[in-house]
One Martini backbone bead per residue (centre of mass of N, CA, C, O) as a GRO file, in nm:
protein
  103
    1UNK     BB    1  -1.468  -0.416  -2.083
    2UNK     BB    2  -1.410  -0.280  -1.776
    3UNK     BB    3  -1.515  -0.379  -1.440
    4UNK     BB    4  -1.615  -0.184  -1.229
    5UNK     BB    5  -1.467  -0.095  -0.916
    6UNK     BB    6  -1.438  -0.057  -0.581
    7UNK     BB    7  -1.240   0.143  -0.387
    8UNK     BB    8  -1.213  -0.071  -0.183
    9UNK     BB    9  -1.033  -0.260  -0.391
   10UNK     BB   10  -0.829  -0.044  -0.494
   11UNK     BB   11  -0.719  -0.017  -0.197
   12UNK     BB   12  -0.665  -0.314  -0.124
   13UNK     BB   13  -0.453  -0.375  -0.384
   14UNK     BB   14  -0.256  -0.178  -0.334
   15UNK     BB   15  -0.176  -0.255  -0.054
   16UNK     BB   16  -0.100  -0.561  -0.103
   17UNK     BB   17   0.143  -0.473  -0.286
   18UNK     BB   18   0.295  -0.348  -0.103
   19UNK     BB   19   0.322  -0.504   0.125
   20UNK     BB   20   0.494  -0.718  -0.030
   21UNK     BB   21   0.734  -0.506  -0.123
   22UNK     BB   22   0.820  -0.519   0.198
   23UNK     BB   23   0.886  -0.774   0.221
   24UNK     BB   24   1.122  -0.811   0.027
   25UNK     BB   25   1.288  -0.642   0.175
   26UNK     BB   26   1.321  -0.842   0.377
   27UNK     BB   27   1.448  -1.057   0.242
   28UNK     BB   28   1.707  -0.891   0.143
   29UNK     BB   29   1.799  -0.789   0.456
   30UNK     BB   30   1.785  -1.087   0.605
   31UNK     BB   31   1.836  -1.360   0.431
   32UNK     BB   32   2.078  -1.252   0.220
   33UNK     BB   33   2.291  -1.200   0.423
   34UNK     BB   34   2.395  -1.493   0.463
   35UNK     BB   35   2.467  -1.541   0.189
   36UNK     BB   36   2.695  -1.291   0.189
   37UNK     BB   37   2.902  -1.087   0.145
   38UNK     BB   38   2.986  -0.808   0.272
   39UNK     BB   39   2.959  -0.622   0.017
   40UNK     BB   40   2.670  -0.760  -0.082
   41UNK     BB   41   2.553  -0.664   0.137
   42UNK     BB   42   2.510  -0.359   0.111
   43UNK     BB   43   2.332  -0.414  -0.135
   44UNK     BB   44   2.105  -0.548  -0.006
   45UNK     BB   45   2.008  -0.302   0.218
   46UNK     BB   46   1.965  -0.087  -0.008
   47UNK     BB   47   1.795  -0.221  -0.133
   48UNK     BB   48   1.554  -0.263   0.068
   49UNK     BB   49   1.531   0.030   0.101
   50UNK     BB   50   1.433   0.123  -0.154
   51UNK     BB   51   1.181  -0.026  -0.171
   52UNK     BB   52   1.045   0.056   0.112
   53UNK     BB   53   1.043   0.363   0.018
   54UNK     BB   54   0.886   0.312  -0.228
   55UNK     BB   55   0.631   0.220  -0.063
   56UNK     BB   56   0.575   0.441   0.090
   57UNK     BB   57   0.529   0.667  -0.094
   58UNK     BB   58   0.303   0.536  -0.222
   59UNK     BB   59   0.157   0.550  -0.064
   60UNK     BB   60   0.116   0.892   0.027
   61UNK     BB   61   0.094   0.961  -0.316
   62UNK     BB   62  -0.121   0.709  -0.432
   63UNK     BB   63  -0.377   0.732  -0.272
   64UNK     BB   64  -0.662   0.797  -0.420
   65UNK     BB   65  -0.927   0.964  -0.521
   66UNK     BB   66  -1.103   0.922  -0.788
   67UNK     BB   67  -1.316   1.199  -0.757
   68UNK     BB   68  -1.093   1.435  -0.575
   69UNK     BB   69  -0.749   1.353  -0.524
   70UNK     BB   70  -0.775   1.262  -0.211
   71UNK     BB   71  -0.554   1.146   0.062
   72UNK     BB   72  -0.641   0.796   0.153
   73UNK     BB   73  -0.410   0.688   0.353
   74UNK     BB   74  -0.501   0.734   0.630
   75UNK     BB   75  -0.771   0.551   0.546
   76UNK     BB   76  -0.718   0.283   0.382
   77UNK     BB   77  -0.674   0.104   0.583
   78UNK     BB   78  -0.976   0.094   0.741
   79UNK     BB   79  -1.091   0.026   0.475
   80UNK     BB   80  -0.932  -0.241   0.343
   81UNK     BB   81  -0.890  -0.397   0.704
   82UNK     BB   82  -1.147  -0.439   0.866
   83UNK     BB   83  -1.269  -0.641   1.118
   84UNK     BB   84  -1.461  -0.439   1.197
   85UNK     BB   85  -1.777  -0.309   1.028
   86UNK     BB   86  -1.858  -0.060   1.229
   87UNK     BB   87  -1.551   0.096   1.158
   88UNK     BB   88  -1.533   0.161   0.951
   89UNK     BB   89  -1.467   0.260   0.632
   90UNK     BB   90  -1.706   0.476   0.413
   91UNK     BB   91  -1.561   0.748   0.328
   92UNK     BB   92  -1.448   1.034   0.189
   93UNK     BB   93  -1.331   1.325   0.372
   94UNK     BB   94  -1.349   1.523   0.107
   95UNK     BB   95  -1.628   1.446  -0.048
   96UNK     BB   96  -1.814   1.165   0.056
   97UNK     BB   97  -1.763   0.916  -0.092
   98UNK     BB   98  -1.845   0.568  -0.133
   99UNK     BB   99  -1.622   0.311  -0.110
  100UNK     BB  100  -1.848   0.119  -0.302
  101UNK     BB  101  -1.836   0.245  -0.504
  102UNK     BB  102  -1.744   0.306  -0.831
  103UNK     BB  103  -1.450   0.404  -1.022
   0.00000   0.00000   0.00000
């Protein structure tokens, strides 16, 4: 049985994940561009494009409140990377359920 975990932690492995997915879009598009010819740098920009935009729409429309299904995009990074506490985001804006709570 798995041991639930925190809201913000589950929104903090999601955020590192696209993020992730981000830099290598960087990769594939600045990177590897000098290294190959013309025809497959137009293929290495479009797969860059896509999966950048595919990590944007997962935060958009994947960040979910686990309780009431509610979008905690645009608060998930403050909840999720606040370097100072007293900032933080602690609850969600929907339903007010406390992010430190487990999922």
């Amino acid at each position: 049985m798995r041991t639930p975990v925190p809201i913000r932690t589950a929104l903090r492995r999601k955020l590192l994940l696209t993020y992730i997915a981000l830099a290598i879009a960087a990769v594939c598009v600045f990177a590897f561009r000098e290294l190959i010819d013309q025809q497959m740098e137009s293929l290495a920009i479009g797969f860059g494009a896509l999966v950048a935009v595919a990590a944007l729409l997962f935060v958009n429309l994947g960040l979910r409140c686990p309780r009431c299904n509610g979008n905690l995009a645009m608060t998930a990074q403050g909840a999720a990377f606040s370097l100072r506490k007293k900032h933080r985001v602690s609850f969600c804006q929907y339903c007010g359920v406390s992010l430190d709570e487990s999922a």
